[in-house]
C-alpha positions as a Markdown table, in Angstrom:
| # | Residue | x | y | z |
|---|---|---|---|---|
| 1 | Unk | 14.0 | -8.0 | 1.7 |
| 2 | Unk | 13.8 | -8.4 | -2.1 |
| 3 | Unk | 15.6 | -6.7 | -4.8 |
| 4 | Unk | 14.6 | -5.1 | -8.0 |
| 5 | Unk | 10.9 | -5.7 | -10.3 |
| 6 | Unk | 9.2 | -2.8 | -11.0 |
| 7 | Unk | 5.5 | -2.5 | -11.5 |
| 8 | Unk | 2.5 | -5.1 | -11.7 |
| 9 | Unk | -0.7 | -5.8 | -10.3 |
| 10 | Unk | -3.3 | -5.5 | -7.1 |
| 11 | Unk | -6.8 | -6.3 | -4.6 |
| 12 | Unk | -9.4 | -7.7 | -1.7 |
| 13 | Unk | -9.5 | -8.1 | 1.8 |
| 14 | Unk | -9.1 | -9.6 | 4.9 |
| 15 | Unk | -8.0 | -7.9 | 8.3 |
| 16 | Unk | -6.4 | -10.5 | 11.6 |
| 17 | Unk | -5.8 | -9.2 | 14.5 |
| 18 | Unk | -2.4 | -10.0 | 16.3 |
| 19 | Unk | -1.0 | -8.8 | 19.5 |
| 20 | Unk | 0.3 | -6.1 | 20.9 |
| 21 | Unk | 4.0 | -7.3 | 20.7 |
| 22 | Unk | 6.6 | -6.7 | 17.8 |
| 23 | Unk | 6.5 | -9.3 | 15.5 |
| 24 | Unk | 9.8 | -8.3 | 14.2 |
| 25 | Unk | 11.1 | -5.4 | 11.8 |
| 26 | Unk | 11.4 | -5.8 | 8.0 |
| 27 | Unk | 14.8 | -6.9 | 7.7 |
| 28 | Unk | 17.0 | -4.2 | 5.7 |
| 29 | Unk | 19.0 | -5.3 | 2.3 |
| 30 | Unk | 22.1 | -6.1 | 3.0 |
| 31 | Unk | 24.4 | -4.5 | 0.7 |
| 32 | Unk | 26.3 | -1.1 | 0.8 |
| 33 | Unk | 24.7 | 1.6 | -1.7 |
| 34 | Unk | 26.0 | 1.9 | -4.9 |
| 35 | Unk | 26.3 | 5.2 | -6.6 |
| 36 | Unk | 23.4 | 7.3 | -8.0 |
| 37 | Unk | 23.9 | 6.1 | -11.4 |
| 38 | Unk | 22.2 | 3.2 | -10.6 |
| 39 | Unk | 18.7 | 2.7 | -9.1 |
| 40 | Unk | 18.7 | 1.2 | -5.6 |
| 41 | Unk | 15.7 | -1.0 | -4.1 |
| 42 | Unk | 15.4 | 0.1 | -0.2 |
| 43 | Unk | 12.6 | -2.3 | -0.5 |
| 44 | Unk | 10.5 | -4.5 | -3.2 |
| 45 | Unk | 7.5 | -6.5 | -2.4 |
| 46 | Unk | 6.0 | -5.9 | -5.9 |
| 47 | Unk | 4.3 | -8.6 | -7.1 |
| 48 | Unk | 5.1 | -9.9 | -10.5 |
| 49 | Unk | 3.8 | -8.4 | -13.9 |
| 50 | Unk | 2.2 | -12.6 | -14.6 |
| 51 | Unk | 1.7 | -13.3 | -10.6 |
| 52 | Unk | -2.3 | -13.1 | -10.2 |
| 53 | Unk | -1.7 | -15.7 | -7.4 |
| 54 | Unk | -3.0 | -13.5 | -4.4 |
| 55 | Unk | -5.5 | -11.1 | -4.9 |
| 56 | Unk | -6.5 | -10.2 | -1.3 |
| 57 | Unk | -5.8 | -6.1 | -0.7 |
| 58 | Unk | -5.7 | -4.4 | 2.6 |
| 59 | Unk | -8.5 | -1.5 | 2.0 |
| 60 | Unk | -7.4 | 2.0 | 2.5 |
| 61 | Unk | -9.3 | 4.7 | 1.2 |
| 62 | Unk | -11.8 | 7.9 | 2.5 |
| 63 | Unk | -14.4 | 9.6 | 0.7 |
| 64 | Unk | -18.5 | 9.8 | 0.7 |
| 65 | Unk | -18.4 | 5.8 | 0.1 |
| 66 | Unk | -20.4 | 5.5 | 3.6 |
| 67 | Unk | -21.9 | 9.3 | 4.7 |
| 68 | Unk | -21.7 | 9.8 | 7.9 |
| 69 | Unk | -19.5 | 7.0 | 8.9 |
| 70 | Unk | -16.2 | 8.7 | 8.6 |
| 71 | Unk | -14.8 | 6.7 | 11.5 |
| 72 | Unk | -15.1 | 3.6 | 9.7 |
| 73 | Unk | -13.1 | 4.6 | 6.4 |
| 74 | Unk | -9.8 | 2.6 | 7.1 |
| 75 | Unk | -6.3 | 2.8 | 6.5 |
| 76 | Unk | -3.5 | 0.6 | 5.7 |
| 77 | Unk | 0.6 | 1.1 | 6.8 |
| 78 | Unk | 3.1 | -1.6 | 6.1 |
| 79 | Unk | 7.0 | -1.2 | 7.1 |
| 80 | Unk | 10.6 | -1.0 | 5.5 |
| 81 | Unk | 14.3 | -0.4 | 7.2 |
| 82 | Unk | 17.4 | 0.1 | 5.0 |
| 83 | Unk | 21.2 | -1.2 | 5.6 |
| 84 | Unk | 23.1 | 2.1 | 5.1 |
| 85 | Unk | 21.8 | 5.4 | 4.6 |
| 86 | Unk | 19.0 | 6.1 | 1.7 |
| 87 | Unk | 17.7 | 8.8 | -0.1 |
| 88 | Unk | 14.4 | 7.8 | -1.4 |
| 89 | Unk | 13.5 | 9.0 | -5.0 |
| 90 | Unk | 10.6 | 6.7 | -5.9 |
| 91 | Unk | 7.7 | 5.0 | -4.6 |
| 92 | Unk | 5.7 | 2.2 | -6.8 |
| 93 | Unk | 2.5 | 0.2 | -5.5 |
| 94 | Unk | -0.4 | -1.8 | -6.5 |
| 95 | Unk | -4.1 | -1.5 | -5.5 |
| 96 | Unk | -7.2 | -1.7 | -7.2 |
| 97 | Unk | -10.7 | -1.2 | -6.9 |
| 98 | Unk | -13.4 | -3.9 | -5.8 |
| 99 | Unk | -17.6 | -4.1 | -6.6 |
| 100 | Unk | -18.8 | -6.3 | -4.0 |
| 101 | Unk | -21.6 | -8.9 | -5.4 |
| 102 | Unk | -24.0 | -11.4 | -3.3 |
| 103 | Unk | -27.5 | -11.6 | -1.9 |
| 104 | Unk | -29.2 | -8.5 | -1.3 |
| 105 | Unk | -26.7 | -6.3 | -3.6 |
| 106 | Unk | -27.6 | -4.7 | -6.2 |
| 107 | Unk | -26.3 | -6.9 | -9.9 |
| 108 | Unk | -22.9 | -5.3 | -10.9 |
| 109 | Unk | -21.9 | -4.5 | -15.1 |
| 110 | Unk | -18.6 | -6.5 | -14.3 |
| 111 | Unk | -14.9 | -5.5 | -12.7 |
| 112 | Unk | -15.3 | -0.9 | -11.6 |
| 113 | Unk | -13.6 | 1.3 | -13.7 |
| 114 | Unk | -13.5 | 3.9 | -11.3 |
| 115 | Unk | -10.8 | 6.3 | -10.4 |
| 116 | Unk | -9.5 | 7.6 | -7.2 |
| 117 | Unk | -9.5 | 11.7 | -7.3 |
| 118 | Unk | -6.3 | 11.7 | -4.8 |
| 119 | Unk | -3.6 | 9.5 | -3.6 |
| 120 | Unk | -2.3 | 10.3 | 0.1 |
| 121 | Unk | 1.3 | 9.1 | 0.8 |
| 122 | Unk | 2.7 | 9.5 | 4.4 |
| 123 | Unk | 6.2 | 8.4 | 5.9 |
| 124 | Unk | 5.6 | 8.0 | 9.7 |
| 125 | Unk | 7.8 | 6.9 | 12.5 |
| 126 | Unk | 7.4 | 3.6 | 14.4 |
| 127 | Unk | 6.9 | 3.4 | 17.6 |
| 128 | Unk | 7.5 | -0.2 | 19.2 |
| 129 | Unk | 6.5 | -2.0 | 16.1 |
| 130 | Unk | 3.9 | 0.0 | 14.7 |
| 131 | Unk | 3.3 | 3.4 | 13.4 |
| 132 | Unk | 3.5 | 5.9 | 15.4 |
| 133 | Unk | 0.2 | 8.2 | 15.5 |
| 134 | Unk | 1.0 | 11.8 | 14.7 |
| 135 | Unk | 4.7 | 11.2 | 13.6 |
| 136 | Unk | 3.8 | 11.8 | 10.1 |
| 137 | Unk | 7.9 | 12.4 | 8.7 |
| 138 | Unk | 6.8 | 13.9 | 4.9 |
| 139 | Unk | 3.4 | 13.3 | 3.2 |
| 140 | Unk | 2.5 | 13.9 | -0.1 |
| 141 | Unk | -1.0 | 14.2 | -1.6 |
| 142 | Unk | -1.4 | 13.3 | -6.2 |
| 143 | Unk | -4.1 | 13.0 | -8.0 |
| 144 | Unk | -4.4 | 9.6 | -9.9 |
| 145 | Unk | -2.4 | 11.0 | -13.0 |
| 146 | Unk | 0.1 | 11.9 | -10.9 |
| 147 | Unk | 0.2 | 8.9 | -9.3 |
| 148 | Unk | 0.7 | 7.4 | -13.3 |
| 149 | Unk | -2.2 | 4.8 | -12.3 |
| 150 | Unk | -2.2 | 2.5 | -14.9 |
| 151 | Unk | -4.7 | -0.5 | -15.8 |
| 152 | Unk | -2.8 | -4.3 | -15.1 |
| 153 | Unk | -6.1 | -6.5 | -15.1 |
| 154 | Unk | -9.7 | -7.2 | -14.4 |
| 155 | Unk | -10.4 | -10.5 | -11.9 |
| 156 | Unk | -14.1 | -11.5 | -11.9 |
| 157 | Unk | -15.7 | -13.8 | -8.9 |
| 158 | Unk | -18.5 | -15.1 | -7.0 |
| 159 | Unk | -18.0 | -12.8 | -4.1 |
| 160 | Unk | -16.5 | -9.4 | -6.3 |
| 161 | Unk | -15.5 | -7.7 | -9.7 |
| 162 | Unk | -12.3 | -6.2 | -9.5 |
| 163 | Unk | -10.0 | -4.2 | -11.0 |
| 164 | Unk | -6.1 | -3.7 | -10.6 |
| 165 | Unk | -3.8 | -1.2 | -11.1 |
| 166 | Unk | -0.2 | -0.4 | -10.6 |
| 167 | Unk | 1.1 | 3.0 | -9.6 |
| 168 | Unk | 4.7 | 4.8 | -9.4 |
| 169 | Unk | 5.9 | 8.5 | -8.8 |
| 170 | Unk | 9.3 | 10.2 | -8.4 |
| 171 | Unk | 8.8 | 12.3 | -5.2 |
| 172 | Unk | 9.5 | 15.9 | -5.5 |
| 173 | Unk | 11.4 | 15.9 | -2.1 |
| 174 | Unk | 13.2 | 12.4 | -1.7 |
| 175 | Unk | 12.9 | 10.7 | 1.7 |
| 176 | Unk | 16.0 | 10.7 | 3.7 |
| 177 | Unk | 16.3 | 7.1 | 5.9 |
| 178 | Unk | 18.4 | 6.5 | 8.5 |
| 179 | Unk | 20.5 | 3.0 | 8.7 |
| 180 | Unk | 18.7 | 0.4 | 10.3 |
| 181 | Unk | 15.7 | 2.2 | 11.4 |
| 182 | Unk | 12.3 | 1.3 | 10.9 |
| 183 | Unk | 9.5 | 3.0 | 9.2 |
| 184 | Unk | 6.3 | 2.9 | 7.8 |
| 185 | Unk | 4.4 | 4.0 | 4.5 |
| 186 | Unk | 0.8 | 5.0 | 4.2 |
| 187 | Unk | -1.2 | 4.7 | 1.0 |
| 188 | Unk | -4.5 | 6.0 | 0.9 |
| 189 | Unk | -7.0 | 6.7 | -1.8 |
| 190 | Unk | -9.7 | 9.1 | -1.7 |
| 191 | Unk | -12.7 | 7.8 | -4.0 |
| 192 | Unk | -14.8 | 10.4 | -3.4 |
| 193 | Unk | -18.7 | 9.3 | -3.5 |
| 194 | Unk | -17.1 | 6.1 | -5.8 |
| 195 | Unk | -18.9 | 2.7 | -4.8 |
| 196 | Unk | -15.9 | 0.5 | -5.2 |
| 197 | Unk | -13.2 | 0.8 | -2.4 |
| 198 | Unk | -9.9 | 1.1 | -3.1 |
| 199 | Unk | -7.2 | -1.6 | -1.3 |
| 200 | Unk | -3.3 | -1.6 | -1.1 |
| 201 | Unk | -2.5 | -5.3 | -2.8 |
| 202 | Unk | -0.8 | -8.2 | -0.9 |
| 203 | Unk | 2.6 | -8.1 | -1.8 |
| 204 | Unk | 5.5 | -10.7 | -1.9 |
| 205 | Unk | 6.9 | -11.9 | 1.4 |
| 206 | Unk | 9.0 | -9.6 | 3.4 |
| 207 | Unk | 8.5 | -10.0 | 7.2 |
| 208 | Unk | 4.8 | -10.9 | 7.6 |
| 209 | Unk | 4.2 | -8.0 | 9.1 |
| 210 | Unk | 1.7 | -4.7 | 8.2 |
| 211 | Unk | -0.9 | -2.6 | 9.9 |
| 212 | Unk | -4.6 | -1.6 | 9.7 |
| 213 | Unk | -7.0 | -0.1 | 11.3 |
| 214 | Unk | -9.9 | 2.8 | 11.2 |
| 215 | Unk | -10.9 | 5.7 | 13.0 |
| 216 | Unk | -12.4 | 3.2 | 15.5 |
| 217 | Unk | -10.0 | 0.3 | 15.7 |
| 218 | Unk | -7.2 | 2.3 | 15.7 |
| 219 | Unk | -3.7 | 0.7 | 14.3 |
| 220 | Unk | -3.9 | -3.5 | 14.1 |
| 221 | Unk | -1.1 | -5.6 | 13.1 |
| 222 | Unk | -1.6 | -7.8 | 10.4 |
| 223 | Unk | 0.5 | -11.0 | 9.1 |
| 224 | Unk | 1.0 | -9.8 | 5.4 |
| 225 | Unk | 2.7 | -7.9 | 3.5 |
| 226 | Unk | 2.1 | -5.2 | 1.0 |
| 227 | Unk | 3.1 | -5.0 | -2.5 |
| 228 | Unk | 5.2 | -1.4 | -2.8 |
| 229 | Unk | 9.2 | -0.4 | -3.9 |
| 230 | Unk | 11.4 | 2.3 | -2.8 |
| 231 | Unk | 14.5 | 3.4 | -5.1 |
| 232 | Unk | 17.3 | 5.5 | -5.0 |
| 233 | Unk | 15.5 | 7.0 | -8.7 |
């Protein structure tokens, strides 16, 4: 578990397959919590304001990108646990947007400028080490202002233009989580009839362990982690 940084960058994708076994719960911080005076990191995988290092994101979004393949419109969770007792306040992320370029596609202007209409944020339960379908704790649904989505920097390839972004909002009803137990976040942007996807950034190391999946796929663990904070405020 990490502690504080606050804000940075985000995207583009790979998704392995594990097993079906546990491959072991974020570990929680392990110190008591201070008072609310001062801000509190349940969890911090943000990646650095200068770290461009890893620029791989776990896609998560719905929309009209594909019509009539609704099933296919994935998803990404990943998972945190505290020491003691929490209440939730805020929740920052990275994620960007990606233009996809190669043979057969048509040329690309350079990295998307395009912006989600919502932001869908759910709290779910686990269920022996992933989330738990249906157990959806609080959810919470902002449009990108809300959301305070704000530019970090452009990354231009061979294989895609992208564009990153960082995110943060105070939740209008904290999160209450219990000591020790495990949960998971979902972020998920809808983009509408947009052309560029929208993907959750890898994060800094936690416990190597999030999920993905898509209407057909279901929930699959994945060995990475994703770039996110929760705080006391």
């Amino acid at each position: 578990m990490r502690r504080c940084g606050l804000l940075s960058a985000l995207l583009t994708v790979t998704v392995a397959a594990c097993g079906t076994a546990d491959t072991g719960m974020t570990q929680p911080t392990q110190s008591d919590i201070p008072p609310s005076s001062v801000v509190f990191f349940v969890h911090n995988t943000l990646n650095d304001p200068d770290n461009r290092s890893s620029l791989d994101v776990s896609r998560s979004w719905l929309g009209d990108y594909l019509p009539g393949f609704t099933s296919l419109r994935p998803w990404a969770y990943d998972d945190f646990a505290s020491a003691a007792v929490a209440t939730i306040r805020a929740v920052s992320w990275q994620g960007g947007y990606c233009l996809q370029k190669g043979p057969g596609l048509p040329p690309r202007d350079g990295p998307p400028r395009t912006v989600a209409k919502t932001f869908e944020l759910w709290f779910v339960r686990d269920a022996n080490g992933r989330p738990q379908e249906g157990a959806i704790l609080q959810q919470l649904t902002l449009t990108s202002a809300e959301a305070h989505e704000q530019f970090a920097f452009d990354s231009v390839r061979n294989d895609a233009d992208c564009a990153y972004y960082d995110y943060t909002v105070v939740l209008p009803r904290p999160f209450s989580a219990m000591a020790g137990t495990r949960y998971w976040l979902r972020i998920r942007a809808d983009i509408g009839g947009a052309l560029a996807p929208w993907g959750w950034r890898v994060g800094q190391q936690d416990n190597g362990v999030s999920a993905s999946g898509t209407g057909n796929s279901g929930n699959i663990i994945v060995a990475r982690d994703l770039a996110f904070s929760l705080s006391s405020q």
